[in-house]
C-alpha positions as CSV (number, residue, x, y, z in Angstrom):
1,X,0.0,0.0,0.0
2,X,3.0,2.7,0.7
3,X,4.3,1.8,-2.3
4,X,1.4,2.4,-4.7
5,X,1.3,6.0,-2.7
6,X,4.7,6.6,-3.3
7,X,4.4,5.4,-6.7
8,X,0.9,8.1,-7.4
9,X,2.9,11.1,-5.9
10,X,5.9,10.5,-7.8
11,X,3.4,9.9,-11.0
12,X,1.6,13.3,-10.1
13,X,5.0,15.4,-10.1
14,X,6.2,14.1,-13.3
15,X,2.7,15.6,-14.7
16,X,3.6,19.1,-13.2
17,X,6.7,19.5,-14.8
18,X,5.3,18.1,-17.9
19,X,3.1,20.8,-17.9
20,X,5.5,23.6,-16.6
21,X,7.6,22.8,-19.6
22,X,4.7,22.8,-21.9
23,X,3.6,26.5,-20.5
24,X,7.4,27.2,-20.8
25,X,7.5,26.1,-24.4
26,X,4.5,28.0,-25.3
27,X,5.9,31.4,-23.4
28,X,9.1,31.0,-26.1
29,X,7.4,30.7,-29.1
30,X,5.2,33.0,-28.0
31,X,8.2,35.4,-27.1
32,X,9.8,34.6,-30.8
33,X,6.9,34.9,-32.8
34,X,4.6,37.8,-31.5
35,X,7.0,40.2,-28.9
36,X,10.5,39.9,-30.3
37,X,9.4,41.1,-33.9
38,X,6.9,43.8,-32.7
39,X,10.0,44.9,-30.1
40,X,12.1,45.0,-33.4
41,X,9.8,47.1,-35.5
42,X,9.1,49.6,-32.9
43,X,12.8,50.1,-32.6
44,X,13.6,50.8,-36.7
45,X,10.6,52.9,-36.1
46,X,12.4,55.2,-33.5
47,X,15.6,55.1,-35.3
48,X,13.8,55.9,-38.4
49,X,12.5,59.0,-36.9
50,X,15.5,60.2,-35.4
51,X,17.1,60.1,-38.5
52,X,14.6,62.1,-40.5
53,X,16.2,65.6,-41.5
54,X,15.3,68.6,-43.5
55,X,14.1,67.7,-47.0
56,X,13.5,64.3,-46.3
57,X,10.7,63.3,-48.7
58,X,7.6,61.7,-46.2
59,X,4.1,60.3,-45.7
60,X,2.4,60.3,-42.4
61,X,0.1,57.4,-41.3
62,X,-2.9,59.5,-42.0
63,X,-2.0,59.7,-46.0
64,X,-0.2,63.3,-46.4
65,X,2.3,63.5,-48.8
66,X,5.0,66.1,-48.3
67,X,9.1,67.4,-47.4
68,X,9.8,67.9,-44.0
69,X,10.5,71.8,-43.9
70,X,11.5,72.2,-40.2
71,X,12.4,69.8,-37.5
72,X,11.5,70.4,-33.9
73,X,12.1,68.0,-30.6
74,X,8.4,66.2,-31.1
75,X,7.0,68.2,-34.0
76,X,8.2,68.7,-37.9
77,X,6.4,70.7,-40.6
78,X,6.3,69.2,-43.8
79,X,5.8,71.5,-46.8
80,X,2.4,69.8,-49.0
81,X,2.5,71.6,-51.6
82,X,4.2,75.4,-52.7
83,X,3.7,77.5,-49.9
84,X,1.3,75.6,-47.9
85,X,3.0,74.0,-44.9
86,X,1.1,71.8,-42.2
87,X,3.1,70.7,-38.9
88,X,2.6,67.3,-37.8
89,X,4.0,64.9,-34.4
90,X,6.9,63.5,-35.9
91,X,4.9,60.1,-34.4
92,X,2.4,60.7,-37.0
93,X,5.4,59.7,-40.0
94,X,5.2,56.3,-41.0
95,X,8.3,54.2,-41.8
96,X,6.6,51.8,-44.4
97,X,4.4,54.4,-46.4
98,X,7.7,56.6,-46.4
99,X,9.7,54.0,-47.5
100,X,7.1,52.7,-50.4
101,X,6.9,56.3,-51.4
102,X,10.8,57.2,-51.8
103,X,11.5,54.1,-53.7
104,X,8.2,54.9,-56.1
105,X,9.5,58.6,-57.0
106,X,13.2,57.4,-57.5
């Protein structure tokens, strides 16, 4: 009799850790395939707008095509059209449509 409960609480450990490595496999992939790549984006993102300088050619994420004209710490006014200048959050410049734009006007 001791040794069938000796035998059930060693079995019910072994189940524990099975599924504490399970959880700790998911938390990986989970890591690897959703957080890791959104971490990475976010980052070119903020290097992307540090970089951006006068004359930079731009599109911000709500569809406004322009040059940035002026650069402040948190702000930048881009130049729309001749003479009519709109300033924007320098959040509000998107990496992708900017990139998609300067490779279609080369």
């Amino acid at each position: 009799m001791l040794t069938f409960i000796l035998l059930q609480a060693a079995g019910s450990d072994s189940g524990w850790i099975g599924n504490l490595v399970l959880i700790g496999g998911i938390a990986i992939v989970f890591y690897f395939f959703m957080i890791r790549p959104q971490q990475k984006k976010q980052k070119d993102q903020r290097n992307f707008l540090d970089a951006v300088k006068k004359g930079d050619t731009i599109v911000t994420i709500g569809g406004l095509h322009g040059k940035i004209f002026t650069i402040e710490d948190d702000t930048a006014t881009i130049e729309i059209d001749k003479g009519i200048k709109v300033k924007i959050e320098k959040s509000a410049i998107s990496l992708e449509a900017s990139k998609k734009y300067a490779t279609k006007s080369v």
